[in-house]
Each structure stands twice: as C-alpha cells, then as structure tokens.
VMD Tcl script that builds the backbone (N, CA, C; Angstrom):
set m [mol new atoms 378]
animate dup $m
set s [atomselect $m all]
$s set {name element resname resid chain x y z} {
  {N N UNK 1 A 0.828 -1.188 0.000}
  {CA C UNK 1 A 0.000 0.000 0.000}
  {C C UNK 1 A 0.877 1.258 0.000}
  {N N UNK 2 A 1.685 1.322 0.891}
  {CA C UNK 2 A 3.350 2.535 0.757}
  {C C UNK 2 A 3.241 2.832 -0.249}
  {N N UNK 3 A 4.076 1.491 -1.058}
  {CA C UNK 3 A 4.492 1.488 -2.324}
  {C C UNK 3 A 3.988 2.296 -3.678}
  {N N UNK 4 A 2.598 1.951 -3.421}
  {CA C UNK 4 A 1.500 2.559 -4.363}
  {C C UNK 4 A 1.248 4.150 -4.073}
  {N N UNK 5 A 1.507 4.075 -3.128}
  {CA C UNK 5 A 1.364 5.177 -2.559}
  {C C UNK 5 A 2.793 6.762 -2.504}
  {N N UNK 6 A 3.048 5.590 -2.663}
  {CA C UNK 6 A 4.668 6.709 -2.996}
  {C C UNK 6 A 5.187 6.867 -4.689}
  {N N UNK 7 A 4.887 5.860 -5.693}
  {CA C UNK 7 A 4.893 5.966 -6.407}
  {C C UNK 7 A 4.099 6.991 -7.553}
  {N N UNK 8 A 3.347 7.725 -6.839}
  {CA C UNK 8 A 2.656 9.153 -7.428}
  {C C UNK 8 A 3.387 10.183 -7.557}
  {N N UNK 9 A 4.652 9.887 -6.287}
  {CA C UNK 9 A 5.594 11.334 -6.336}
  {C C UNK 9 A 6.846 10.623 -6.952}
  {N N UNK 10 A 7.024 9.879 -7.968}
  {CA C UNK 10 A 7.836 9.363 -9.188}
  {C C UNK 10 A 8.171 10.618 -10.057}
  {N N UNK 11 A 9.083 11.144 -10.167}
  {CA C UNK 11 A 9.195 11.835 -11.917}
  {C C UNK 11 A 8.874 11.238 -12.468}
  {N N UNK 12 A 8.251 11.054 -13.812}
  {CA C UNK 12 A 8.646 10.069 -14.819}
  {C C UNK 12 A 9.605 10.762 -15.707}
  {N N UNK 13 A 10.372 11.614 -15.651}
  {CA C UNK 13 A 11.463 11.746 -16.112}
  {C C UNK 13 A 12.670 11.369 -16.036}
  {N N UNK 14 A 12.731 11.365 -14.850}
  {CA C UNK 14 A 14.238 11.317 -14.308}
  {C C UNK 14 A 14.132 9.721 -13.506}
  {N N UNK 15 A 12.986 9.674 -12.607}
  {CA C UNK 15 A 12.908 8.283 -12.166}
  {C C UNK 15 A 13.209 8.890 -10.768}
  {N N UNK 16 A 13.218 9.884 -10.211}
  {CA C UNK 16 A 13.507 9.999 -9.097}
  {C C UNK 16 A 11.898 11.048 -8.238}
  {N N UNK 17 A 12.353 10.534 -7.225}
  {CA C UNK 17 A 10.990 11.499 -6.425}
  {C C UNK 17 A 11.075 12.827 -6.235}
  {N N UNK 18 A 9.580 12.928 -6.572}
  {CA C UNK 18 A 9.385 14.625 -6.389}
  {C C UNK 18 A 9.791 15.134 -5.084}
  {N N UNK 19 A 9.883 16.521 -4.723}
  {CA C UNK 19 A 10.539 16.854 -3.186}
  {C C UNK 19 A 9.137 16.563 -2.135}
  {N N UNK 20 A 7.961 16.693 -2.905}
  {CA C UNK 20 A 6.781 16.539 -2.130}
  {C C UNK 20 A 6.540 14.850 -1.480}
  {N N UNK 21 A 7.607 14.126 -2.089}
  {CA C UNK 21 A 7.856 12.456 -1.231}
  {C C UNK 21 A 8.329 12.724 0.242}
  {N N UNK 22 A 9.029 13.916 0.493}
  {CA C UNK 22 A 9.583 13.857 1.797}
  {C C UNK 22 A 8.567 14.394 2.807}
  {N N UNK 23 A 7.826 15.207 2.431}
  {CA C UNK 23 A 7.124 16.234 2.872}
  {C C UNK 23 A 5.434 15.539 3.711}
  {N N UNK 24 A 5.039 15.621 5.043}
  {CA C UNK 24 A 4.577 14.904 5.644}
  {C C UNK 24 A 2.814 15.208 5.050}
  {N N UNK 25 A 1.836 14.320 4.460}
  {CA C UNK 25 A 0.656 14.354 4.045}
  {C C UNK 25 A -0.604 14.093 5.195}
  {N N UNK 26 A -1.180 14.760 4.687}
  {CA C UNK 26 A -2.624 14.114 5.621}
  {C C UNK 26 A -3.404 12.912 5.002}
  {N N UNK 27 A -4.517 12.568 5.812}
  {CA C UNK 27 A -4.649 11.535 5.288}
  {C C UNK 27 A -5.883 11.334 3.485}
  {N N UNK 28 A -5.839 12.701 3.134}
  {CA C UNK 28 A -6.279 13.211 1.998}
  {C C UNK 28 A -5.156 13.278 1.176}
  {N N UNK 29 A -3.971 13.430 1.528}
  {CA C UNK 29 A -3.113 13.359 0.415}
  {C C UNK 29 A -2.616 14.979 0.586}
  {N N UNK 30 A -2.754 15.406 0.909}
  {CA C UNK 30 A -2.784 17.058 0.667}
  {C C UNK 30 A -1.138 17.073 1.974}
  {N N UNK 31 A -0.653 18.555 1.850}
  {CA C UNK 31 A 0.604 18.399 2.295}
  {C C UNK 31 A 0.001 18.978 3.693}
  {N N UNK 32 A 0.626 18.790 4.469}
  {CA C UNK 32 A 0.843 19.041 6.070}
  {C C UNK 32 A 1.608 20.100 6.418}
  {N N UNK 33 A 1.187 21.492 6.637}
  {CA C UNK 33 A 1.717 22.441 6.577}
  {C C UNK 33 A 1.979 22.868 8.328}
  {N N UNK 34 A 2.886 23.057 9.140}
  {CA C UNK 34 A 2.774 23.833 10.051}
  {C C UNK 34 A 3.924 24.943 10.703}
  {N N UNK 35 A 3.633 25.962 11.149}
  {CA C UNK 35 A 4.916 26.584 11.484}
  {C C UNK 35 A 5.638 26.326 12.513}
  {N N UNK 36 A 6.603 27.014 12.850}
  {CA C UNK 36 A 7.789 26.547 13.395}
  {C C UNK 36 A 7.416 26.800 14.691}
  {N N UNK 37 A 6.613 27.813 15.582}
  {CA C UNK 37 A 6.287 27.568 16.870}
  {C C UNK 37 A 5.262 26.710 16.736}
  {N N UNK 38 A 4.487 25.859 16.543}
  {CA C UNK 38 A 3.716 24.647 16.505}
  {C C UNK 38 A 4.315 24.084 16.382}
  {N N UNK 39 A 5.216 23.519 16.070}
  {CA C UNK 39 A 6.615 22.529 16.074}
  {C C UNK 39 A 7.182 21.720 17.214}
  {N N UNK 40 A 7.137 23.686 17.703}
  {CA C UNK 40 A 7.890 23.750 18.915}
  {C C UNK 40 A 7.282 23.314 19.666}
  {N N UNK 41 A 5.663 23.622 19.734}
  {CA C UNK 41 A 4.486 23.411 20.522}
  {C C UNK 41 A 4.674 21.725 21.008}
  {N N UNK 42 A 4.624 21.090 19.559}
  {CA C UNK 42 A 4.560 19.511 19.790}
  {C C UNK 42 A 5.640 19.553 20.433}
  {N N UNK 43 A 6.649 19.682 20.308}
  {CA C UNK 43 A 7.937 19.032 20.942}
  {C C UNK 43 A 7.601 19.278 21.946}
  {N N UNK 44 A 7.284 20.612 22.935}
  {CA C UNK 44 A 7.375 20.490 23.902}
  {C C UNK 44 A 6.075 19.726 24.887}
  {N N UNK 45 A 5.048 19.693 24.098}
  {CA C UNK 45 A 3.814 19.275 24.530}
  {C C UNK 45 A 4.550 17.234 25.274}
  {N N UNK 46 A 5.337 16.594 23.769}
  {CA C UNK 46 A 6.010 15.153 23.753}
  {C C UNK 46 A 6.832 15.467 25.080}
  {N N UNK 47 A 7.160 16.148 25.639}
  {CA C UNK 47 A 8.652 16.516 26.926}
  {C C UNK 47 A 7.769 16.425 27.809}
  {N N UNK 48 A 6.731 17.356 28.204}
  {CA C UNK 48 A 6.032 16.848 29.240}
  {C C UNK 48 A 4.965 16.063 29.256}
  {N N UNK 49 A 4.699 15.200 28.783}
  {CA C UNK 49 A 4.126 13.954 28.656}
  {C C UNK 49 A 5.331 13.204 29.188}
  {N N UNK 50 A 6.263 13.140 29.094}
  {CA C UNK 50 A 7.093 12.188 29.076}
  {C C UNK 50 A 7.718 12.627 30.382}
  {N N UNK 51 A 7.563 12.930 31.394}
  {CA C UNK 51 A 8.323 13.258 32.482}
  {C C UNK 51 A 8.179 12.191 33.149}
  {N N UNK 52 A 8.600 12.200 34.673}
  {CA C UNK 52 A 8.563 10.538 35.488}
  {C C UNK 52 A 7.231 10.683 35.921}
  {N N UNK 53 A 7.180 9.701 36.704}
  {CA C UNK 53 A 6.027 9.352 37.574}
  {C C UNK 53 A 6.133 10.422 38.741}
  {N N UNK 54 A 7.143 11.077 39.203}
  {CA C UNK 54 A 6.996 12.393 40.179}
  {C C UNK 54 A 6.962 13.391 39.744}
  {N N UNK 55 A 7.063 13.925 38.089}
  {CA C UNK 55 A 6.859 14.789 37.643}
  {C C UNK 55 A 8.250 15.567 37.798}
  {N N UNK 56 A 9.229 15.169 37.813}
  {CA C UNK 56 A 10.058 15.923 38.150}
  {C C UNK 56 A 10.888 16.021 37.000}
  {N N UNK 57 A 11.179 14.842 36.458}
  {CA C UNK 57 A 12.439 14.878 35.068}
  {C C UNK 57 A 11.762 14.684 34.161}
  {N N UNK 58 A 12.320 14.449 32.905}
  {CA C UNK 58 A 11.735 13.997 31.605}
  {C C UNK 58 A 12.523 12.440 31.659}
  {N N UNK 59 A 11.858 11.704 31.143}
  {CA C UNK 59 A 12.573 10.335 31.120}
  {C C UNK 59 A 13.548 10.450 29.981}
  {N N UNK 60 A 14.135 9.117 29.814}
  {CA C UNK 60 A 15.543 9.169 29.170}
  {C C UNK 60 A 14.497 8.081 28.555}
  {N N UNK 61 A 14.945 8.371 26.422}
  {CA C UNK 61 A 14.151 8.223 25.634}
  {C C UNK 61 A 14.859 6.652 25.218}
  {N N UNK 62 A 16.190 6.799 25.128}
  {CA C UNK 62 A 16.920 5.893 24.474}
  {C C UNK 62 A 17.647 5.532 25.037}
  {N N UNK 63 A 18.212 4.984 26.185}
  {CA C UNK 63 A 19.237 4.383 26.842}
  {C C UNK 63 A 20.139 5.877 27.317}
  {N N UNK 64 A 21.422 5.816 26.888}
  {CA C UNK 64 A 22.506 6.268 27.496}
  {C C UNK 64 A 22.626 8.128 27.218}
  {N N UNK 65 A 22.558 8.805 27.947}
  {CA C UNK 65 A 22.747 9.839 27.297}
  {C C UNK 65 A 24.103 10.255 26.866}
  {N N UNK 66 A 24.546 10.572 25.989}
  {CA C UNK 66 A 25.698 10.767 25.418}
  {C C UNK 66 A 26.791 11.821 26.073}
  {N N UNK 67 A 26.090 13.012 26.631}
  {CA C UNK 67 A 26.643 14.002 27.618}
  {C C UNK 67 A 26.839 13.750 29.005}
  {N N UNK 68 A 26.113 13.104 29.070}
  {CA C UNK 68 A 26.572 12.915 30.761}
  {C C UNK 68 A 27.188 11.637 31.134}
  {N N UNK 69 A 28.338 11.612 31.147}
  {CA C UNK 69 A 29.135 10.249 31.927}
  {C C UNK 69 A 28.791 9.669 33.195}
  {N N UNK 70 A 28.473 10.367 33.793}
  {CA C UNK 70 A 28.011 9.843 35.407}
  {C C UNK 70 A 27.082 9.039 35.114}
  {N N UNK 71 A 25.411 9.496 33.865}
  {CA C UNK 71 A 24.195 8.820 33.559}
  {C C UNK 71 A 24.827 7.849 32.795}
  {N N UNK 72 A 25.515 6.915 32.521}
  {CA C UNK 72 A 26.151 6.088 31.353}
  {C C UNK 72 A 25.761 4.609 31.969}
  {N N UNK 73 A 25.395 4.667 32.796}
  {CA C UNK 73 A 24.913 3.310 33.935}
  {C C UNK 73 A 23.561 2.690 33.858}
  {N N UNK 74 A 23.048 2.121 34.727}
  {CA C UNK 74 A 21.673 1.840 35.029}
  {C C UNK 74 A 20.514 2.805 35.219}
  {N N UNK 75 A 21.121 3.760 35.966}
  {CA C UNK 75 A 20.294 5.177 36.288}
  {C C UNK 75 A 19.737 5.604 35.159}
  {N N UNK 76 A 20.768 5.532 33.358}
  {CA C UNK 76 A 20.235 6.108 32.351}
  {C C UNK 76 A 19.012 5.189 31.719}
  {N N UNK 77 A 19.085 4.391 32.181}
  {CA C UNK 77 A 17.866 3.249 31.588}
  {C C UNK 77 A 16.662 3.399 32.659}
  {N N UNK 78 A 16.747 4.060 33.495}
  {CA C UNK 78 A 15.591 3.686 34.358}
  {C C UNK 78 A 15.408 5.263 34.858}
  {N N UNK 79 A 16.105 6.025 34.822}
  {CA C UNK 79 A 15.933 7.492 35.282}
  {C C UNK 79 A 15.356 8.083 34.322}
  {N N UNK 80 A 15.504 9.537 34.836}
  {CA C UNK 80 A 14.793 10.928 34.218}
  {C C UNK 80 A 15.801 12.016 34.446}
  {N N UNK 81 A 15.816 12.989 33.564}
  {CA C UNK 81 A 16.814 14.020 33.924}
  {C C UNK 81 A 15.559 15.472 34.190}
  {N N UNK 82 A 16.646 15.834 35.613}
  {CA C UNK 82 A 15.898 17.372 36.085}
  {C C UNK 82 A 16.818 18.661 35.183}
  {N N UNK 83 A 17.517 18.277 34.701}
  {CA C UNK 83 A 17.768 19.237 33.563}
  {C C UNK 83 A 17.032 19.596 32.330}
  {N N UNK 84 A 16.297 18.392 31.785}
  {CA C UNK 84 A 15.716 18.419 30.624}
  {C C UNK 84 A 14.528 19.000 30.930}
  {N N UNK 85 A 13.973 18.986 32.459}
  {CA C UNK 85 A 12.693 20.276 32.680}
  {C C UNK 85 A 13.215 21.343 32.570}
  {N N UNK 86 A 14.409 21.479 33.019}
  {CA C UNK 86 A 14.355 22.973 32.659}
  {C C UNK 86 A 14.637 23.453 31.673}
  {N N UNK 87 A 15.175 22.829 30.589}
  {CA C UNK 87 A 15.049 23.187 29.288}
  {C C UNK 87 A 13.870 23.062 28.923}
  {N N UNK 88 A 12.649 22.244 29.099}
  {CA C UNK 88 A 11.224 22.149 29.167}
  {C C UNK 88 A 10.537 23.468 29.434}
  {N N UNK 89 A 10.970 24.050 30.551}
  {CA C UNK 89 A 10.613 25.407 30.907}
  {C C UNK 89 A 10.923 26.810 30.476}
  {N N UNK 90 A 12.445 26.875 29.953}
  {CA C UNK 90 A 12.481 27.244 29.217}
  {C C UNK 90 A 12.107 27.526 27.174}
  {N N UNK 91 A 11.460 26.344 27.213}
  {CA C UNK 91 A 10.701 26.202 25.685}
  {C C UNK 91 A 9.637 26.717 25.915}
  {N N UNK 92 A 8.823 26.255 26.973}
  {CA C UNK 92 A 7.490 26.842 27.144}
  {C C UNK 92 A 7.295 28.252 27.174}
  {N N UNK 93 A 8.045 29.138 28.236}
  {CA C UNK 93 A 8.376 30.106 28.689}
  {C C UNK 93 A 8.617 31.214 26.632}
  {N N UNK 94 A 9.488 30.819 26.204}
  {CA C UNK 94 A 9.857 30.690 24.793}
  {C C UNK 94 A 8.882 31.146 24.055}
  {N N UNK 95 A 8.026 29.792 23.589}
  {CA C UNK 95 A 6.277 29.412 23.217}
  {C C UNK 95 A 5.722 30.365 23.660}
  {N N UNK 96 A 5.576 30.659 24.754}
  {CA C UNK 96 A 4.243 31.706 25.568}
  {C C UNK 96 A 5.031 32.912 25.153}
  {N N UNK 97 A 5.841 33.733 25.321}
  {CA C UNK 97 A 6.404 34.565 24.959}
  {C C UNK 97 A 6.060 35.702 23.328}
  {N N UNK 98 A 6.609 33.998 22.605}
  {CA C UNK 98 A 6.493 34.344 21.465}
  {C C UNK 98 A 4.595 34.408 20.585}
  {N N UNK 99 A 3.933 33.514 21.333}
  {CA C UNK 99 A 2.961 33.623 20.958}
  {C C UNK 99 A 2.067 35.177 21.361}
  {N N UNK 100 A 2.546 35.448 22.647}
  {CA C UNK 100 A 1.730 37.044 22.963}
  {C C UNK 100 A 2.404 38.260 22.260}
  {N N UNK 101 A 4.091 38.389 22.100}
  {CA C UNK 101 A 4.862 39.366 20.983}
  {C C UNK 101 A 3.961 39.732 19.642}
  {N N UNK 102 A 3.542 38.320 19.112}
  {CA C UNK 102 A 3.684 38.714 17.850}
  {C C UNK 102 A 1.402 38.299 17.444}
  {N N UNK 103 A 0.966 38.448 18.871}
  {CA C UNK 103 A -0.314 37.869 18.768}
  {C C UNK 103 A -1.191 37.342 17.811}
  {N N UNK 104 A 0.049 35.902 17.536}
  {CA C UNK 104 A -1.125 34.944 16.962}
  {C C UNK 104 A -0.879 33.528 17.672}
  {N N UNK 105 A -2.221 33.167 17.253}
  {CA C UNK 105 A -2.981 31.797 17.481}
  {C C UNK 105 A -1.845 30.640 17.228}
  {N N UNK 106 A -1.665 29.346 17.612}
  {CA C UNK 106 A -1.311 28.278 16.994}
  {C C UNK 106 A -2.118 27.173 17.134}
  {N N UNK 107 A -2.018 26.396 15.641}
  {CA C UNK 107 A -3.224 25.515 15.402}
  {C C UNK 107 A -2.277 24.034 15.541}
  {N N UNK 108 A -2.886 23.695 16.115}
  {CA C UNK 108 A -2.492 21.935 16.479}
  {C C UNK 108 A -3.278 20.948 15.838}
  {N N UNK 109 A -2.722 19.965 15.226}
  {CA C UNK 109 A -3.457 18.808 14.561}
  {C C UNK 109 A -4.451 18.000 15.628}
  {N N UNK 110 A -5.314 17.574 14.941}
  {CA C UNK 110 A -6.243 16.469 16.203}
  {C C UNK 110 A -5.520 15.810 17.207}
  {N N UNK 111 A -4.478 14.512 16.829}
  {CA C UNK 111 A -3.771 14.047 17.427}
  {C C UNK 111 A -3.495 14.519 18.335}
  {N N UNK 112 A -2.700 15.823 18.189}
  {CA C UNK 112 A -1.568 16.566 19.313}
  {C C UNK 112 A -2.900 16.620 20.516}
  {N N UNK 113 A -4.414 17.686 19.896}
  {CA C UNK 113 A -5.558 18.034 20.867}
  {C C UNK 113 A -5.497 16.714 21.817}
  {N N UNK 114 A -5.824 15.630 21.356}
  {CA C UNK 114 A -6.154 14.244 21.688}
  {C C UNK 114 A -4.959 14.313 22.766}
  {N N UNK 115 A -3.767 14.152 22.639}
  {CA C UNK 115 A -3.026 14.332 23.873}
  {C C UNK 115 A -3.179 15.111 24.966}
  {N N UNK 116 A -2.936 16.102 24.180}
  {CA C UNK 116 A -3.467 17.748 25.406}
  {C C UNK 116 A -4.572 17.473 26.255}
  {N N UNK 117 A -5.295 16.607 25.956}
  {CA C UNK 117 A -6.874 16.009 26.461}
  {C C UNK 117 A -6.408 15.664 27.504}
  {N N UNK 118 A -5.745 14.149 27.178}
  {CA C UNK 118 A -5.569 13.119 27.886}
  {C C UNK 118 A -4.539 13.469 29.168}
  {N N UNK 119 A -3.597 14.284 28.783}
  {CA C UNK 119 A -2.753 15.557 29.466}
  {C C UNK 119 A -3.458 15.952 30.853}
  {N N UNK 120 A -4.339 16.693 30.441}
  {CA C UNK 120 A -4.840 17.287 31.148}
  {C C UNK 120 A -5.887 16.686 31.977}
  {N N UNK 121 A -6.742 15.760 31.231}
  {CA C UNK 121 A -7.361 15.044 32.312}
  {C C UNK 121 A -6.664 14.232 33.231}
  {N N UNK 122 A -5.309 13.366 33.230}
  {CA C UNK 122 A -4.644 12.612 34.023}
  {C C UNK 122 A -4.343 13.625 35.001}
  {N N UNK 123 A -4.051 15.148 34.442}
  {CA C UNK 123 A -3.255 16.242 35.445}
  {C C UNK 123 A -4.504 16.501 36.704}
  {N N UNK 124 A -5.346 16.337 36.219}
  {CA C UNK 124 A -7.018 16.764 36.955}
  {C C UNK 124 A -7.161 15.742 38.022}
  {N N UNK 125 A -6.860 14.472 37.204}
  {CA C UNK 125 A -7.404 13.052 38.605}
  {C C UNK 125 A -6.346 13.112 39.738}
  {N N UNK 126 A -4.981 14.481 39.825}
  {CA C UNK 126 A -3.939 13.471 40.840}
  {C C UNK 126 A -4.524 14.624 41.487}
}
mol reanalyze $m
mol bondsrecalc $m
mol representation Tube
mol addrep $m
C-alpha cells in the first residue's frame, strides 16, 4: 500500500521522487503544513508527557545519554533528567512569549488536541 502510494511522487522523467515524497501528508493526500512555533508546541507538549512518575524529570528516551558520563549506567535506563525540565521550561516560557509578541494563534493537529486532552485530564485526577 506505501508502495502505491509513494509511487505518485515518481518523476517520470528522471525516475527519481518529487521533493513533495519527503514532505509529511494528511490523510487526503494534501501536504501538512505547520509553522515553526507549533513545532515547537509539539515538541514540547512530547517533553512533558514524558516526564517521570513524580513529575520531576523527563525520562531518558533511548538508553545512554551521550553528555553525561556519570548517567552512562543503570540510572540512564531507568531514570529521568531534572535538567531536561528545565530546558522544558524554558521552551514553554519561549512558546508563551512568542505567541503574545507577535499575537497569533497556533493551530495543532487532532492528534496533538487528543493528547493535550488526555494531558490534562490525568493532570485533573492526581
């Protein structure tokens, strides 16, 4: 189904794909447009979702973190870093900033809402 599916953005000239193969679609086919603080939005929306169970760090996504030697152990497989909130806080801080400067709106895909939901209702039950 991919296959068929990717084969629309074929040249038939050259045999190679159009630039619109890289470029992320909805499920109409149509291109997926968003700007760069909505971007930001998701990323940071994915950071805090992902913090521990005390809310304190962001968990460690992939094993080892590469910067910190001390985390190179067990701790990096099973911990969270209190640094990566505050780079968390600082994005947000960022986000909010930039969204009242230049007063506009940012539009989030369903999905992302669907999180923000679920976000917020888990934040409601503790």
């Amino acid at each position: 189904e991919r296959v068929e599916y990717m084969r629309q953005y074929v040249n038939p000239a050259s045999g190679w794909y159009k630039n619109e193969a890289s470029i992320q679609h909805d499920v109409e086919g149509n291109i997926f447009r968003s700007s760069a603080i909505e971007k930001l939005f998701l990323l940071a929306t994915i950071k805090f979702a992902t913090r521990d169970p005390f809310g304190m760090g962001i968990e460690y996504e992939a094993g080892k973190p590469g910067w910190n030697t001390a985390l190179n152990g067990i701790s990096s497989m099973l911990g969270s870093g209190l640094p990566e909130t505050y780079e968390l806080k600082i994005l947000l801080r960022y986000i909010h900033d930039a969204i009242l400067k230049f007063s506009r709106s940012i539009t989030v895909p369903k999905e992302l809402a669907v999180l923000i939901e679920k976000i917020s209702t888990a934040l409601d039950e503790l």
